[in-house]
C-alpha positions as CSV (number, residue, x, y, z in Angstrom):
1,X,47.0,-53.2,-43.7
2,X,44.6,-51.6,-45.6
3,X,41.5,-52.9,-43.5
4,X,43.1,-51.6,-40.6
5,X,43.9,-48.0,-42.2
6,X,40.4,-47.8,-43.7
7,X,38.8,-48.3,-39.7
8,X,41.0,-45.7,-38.6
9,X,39.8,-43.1,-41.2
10,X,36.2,-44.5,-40.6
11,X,36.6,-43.6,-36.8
12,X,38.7,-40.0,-37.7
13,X,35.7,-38.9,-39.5
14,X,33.0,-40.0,-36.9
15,X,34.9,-38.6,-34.3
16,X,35.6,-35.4,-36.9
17,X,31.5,-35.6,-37.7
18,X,31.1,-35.5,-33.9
19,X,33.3,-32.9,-33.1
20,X,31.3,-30.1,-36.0
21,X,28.1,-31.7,-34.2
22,X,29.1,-30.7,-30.9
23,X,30.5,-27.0,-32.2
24,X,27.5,-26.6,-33.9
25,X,25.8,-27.4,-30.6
26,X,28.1,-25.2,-28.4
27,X,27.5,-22.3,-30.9
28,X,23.5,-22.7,-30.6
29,X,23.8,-22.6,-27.3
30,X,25.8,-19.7,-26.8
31,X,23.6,-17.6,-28.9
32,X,21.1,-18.9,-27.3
33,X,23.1,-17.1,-23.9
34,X,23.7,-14.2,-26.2
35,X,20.2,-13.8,-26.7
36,X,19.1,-14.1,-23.0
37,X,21.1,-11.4,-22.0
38,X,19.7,-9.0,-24.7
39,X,16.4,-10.5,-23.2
40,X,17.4,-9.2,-19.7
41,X,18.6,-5.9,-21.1
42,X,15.1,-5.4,-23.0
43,X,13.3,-6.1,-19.4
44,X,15.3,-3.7,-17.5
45,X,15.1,-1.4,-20.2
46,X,11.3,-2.0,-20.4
47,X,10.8,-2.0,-16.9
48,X,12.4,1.5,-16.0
49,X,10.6,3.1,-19.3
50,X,7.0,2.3,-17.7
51,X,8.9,3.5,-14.0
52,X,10.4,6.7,-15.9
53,X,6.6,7.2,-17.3
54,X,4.2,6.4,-14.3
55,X,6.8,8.3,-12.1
56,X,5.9,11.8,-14.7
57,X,2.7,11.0,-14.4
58,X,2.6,11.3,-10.6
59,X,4.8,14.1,-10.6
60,X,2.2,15.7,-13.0
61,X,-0.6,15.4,-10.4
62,X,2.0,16.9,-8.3
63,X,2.2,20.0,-10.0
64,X,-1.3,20.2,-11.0
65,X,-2.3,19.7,-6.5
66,X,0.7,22.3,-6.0
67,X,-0.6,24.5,-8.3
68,X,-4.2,24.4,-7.1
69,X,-2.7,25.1,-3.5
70,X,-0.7,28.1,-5.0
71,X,-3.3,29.6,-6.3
72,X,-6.5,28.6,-3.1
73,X,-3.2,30.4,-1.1
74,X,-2.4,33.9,-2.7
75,X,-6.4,34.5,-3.2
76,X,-6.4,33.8,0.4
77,X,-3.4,36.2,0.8
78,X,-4.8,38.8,-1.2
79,X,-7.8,39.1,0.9
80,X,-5.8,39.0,4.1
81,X,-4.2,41.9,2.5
82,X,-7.1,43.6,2.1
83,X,-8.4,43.1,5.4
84,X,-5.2,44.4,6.7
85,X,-5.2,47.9,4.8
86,X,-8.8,48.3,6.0
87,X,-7.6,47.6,9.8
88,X,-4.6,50.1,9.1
89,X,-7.1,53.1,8.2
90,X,-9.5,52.4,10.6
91,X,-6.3,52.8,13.1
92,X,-5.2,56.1,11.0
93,X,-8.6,56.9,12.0
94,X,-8.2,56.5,15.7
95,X,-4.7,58.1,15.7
96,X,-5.5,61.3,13.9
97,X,-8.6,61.4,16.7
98,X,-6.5,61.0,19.5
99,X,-4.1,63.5,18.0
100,X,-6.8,66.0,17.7
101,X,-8.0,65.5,21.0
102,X,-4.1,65.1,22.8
103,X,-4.4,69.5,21.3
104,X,-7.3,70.2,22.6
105,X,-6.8,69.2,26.0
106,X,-3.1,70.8,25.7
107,X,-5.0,74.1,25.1
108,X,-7.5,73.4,28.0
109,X,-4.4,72.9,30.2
110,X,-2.8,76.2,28.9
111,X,-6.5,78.0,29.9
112,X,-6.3,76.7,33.4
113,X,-2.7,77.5,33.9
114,X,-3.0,80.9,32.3
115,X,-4.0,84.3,34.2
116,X,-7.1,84.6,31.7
117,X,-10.3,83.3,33.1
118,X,-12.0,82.8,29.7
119,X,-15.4,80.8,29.5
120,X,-14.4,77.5,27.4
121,X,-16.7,77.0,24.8
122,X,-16.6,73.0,23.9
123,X,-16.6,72.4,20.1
124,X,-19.5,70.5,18.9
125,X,-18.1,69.1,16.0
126,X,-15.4,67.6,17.8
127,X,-18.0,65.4,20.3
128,X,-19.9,64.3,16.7
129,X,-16.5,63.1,15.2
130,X,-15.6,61.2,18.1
131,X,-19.1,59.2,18.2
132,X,-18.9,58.6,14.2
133,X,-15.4,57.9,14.0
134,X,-16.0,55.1,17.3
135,X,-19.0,54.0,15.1
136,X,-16.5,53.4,12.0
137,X,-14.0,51.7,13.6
138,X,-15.7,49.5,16.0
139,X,-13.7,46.1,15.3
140,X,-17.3,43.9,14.9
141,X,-18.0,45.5,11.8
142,X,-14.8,44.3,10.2
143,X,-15.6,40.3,8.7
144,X,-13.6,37.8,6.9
145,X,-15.4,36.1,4.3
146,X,-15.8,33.2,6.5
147,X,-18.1,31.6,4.3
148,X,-16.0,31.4,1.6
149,X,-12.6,30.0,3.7
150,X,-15.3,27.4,5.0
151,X,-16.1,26.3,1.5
152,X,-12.4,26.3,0.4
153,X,-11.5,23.8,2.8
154,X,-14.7,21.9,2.6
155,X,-13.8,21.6,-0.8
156,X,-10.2,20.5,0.0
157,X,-11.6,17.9,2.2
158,X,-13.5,17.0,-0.5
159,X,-10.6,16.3,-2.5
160,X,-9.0,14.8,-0.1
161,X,-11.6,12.0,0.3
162,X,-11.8,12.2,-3.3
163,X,-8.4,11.0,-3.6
164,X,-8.0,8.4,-0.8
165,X,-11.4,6.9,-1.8
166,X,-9.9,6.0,-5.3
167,X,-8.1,2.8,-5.7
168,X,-4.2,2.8,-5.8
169,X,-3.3,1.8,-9.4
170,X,-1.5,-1.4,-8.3
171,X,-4.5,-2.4,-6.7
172,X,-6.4,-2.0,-10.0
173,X,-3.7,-3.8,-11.8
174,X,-4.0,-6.6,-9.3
175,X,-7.6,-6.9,-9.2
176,X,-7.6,-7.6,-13.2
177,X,-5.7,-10.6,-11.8
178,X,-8.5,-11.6,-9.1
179,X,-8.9,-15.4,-8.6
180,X,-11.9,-17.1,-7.6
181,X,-10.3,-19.5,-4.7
182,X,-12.3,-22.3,-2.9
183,X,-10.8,-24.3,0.3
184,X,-10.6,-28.0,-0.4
185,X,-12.2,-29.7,2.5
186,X,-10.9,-33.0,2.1
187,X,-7.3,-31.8,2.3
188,X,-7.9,-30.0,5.9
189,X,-6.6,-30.6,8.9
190,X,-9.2,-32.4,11.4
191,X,-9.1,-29.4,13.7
192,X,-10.3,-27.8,11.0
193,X,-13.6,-25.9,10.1
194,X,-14.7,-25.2,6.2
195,X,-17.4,-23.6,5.7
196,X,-19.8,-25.1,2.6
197,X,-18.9,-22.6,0.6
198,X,-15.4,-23.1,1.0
199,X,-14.3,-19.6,1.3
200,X,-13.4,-19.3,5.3
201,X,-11.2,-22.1,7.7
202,X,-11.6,-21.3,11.4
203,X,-9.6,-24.2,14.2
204,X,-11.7,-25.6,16.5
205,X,-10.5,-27.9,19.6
206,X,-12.5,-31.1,19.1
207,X,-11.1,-33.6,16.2
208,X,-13.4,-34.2,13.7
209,X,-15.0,-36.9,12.6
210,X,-13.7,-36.7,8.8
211,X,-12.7,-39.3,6.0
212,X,-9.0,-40.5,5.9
213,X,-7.4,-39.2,2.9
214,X,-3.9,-39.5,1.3
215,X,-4.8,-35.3,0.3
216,X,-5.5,-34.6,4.1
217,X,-3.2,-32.9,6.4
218,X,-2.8,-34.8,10.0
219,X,0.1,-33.0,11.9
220,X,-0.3,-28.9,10.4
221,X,-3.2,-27.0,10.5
222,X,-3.6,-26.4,6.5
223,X,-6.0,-26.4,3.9
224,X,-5.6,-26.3,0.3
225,X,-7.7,-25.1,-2.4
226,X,-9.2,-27.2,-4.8
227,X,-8.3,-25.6,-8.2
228,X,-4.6,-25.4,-8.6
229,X,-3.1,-22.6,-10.9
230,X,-0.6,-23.9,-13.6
231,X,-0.1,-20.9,-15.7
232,X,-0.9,-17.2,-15.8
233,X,-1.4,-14.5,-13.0
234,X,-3.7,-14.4,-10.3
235,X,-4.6,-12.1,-6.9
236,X,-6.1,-13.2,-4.2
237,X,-7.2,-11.9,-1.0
238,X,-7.6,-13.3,2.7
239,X,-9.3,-11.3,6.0
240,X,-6.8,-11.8,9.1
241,X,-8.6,-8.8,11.2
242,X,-9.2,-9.9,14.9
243,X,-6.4,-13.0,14.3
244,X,-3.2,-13.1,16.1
245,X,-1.7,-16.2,14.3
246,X,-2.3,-17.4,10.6
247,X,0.2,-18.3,7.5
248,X,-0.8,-17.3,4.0
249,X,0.8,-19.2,0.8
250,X,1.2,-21.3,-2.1
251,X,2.5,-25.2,-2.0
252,X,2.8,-27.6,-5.1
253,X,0.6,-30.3,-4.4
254,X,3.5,-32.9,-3.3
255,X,3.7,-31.1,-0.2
256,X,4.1,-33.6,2.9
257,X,0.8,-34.1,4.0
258,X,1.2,-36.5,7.4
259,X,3.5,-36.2,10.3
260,X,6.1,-38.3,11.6
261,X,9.9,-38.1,10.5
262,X,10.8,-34.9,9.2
263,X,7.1,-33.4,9.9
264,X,8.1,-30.1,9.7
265,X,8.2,-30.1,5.7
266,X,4.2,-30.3,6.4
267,X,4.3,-26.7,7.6
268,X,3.8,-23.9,4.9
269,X,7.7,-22.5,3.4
270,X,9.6,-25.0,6.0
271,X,10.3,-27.2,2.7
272,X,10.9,-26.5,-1.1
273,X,7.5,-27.1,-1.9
274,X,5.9,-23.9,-0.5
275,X,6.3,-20.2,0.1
276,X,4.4,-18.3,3.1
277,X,4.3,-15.5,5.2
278,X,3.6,-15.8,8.7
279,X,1.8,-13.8,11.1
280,X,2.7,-14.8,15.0
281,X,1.8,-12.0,17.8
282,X,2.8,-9.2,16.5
283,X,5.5,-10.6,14.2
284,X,5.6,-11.5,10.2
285,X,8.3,-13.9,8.5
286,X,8.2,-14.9,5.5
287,X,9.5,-18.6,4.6
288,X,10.6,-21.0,2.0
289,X,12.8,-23.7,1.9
290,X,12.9,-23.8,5.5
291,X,15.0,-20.4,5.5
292,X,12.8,-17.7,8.1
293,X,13.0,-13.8,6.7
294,X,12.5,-11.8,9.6
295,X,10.4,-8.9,8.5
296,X,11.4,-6.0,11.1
297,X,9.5,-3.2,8.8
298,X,6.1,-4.4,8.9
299,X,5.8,-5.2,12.1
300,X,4.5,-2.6,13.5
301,X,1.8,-3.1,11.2
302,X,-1.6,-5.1,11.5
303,X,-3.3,-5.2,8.4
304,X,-6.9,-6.7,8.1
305,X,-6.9,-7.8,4.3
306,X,-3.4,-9.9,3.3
307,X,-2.7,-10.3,-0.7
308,X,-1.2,-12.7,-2.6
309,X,-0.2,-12.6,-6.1
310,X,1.4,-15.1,-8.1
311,X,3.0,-14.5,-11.4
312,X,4.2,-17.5,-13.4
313,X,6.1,-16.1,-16.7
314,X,8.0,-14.1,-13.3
315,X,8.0,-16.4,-11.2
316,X,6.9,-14.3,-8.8
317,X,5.3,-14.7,-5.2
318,X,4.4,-11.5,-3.7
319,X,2.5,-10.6,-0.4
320,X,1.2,-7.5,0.1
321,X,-1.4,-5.5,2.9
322,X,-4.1,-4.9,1.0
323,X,-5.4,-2.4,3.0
324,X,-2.9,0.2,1.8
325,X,-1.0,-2.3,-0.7
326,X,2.1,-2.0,1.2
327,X,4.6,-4.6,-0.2
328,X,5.4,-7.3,2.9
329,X,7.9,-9.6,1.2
330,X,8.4,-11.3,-2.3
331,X,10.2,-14.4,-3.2
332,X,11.4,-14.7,-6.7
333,X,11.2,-18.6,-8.1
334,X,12.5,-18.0,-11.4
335,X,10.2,-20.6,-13.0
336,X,7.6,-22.9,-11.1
337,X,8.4,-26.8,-11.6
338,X,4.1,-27.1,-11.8
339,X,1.2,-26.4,-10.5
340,X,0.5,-24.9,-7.2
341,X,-2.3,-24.5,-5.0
342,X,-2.6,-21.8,-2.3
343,X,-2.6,-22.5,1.3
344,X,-3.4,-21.3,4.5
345,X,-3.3,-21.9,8.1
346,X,-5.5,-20.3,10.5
347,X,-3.4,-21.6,13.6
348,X,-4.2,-22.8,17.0
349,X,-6.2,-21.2,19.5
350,X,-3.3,-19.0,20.5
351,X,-4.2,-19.0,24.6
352,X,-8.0,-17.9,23.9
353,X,-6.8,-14.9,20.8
354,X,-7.2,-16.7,17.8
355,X,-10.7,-18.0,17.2
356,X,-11.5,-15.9,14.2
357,X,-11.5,-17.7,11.0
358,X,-9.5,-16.7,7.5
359,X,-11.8,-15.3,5.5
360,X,-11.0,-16.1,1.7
361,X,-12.4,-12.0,0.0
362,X,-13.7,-11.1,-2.9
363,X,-10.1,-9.3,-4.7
364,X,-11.8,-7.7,-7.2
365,X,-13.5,-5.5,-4.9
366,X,-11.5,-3.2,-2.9
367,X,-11.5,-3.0,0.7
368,X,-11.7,0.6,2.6
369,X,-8.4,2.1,2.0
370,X,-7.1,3.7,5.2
């Protein structure tokens, strides 16, 4: 009896022993929530401070441009003022004349229609004040400083081209992130062209005569690059000018490289493996997972740089036109299961439109912004 009731307490304090471990554990853990969520409140928190300050800093050069134009305005207005006053006199002028001479024909007309036949002697100073005040008042002799309104908005202009020529700050930010990328040849498609310094794919018709690899696409027009990124952020830039099809992306490196069942998961963002945006005549999508976002807002839009920026503490996969760094779509991973390489697709010929090749850019130099 005692065997047995010495077990049971054996097992009651295991199971009691247990129970504190798992508390213990449960407790860890939901600090562990506790503390996440003051994470996300110090990111938000963060994240509209630097908003709150960047957007005052703006509305600074706001104020500063508004007050330059305030003042360029009321000198400008001060002078037209001017010019005015001297217009009105010069009219006084010509209105007291006329006056003068609207009495001295009303006498001659009282001579004529009078009995008295008197000799009418013309005044002399009269025919001298009409020549000097014409002389006065002649309309060519009043200028506008035309030279200085010409160099006010030359030097408007100038500020204008000032301004546009300077890169946007999120450009500048993005360019610290640039990202020397490099086209693997031995993962591209056969149709495929890479040039030997890897930085531009163009499709070509004929099948070429390349090594069978386990790395190589066979069924979608990709190419990967060589390096893969695993940790940090990085910016990259590709030229689609003069193309009416391409894809743009990232892919982990298990991304289905051959066709046959299911050969669809080869194409960039159709699986879980990749992210891409897609230009197709005229239209963008952007895809992952196999789920298409229609991007109605862009589409108007041709842009002849596309960027990419990956974040990994975010997460983040963001494409952008580089030309005047308007945001196209971002996809939010939370956390990247690896490494990832980025990818593109130059596309088929596209009925005779799409021969120009992807032209991997130099992101740490700007291109013109328009």
């Amino acid at each position: 009896m005692s065997s047995k009731t010495d077990g049971k307490t054996t097992n009651d304090e295991r199971i009691g022993k247990h129970q504190q471990h798992l508390r213990r554990q449960r407790d860890a853990v939901a600090y562990r929530m506790k503390k996440l969520a003051a994470k996300q409140v110090e990111i938000t928190k963060k994240t509209n401070d630097v908003k709150e300050k960047l957007q005052k800093k703006y509305e600074d050069m706001r104020r500063v441009l508004d007050e330059d134009l305030r003042i360029a305005l009321t000198q400008l207005d001060a002078e037209r003022r001017a010019m005015e006053k001297l217009v009105e006199d010069k009219m006084e002028d010509c209105y007291q004349l006329t006056q003068d001479l609207d009495q001295e024909l009303s006498n001659l007309t009282a001579e004529v229609n009078s009995d008295r036949r008197e000799r009418h002697v013309q005044n002399p100073g009269m025919k001298k004040r009409i020549s000097e005040t014409l002389r006065l008042t002649d309309p060519d002799l009043i200028h506008m400083d035309d030279f200085k309104n010409e160099q006010l908005l030359s030097l408007a202009v100038n500020l204008l081209v000032f301004i546009r020529s300077q890169v946007p700050v999120a450009k500048k930010l993005l360019q610290s992130y640039a990202a020397d990328v490099v086209l693997d040849p031995d993962t591209a498609h056969p149709k495929l062209v890479i040039s030997p310094e890897g930085d531009s794919a163009s499709y070509t018709d004929t099948w070429q005569d390349v090594p069978e690899t386990p790395s190589r696409f066979d069924n979608t027009l990709n190419v990967l690059s060589r390096r893969s990124l695993s940790e940090g952020r990085h910016y990259w830039e590709v030229e689609v000018g003069g193309k009416t099809y391409w894809e743009l992306g990232l892919t982990y490196p298990g991304i289905p490289r051959k066709g046959g069942e299911g050969e669809e998961a080869c194409w960039l963002g159709r699986g879980p493996e990749s992210w891409c945006v897609e230009y197709f005549n005229g239209d963008y999508n952007a895809w992952h997972g196999g789920v298409q976002h229609e991007l109605p807002l862009v589409a108007e839009r041709k842009f002849s740089r596309i960027g990419v920026f990956c974040s990994f503490p975010g997460g983040l996969v963001c494409f952008l036109g580089a030309d005047t760094m308007t945001p196209i779509h971002c996809f939010c991973a939370g956390t990247f299961a690896g490494a990832v390489h980025q990818a593109l697709c130059p596309g088929h010929d596209n009925d005779g439109t799409n021969w120009t090749p992807l032209r991997i850019c130099d992101a740490s130099r700007s291109a013109p912004v328009l």
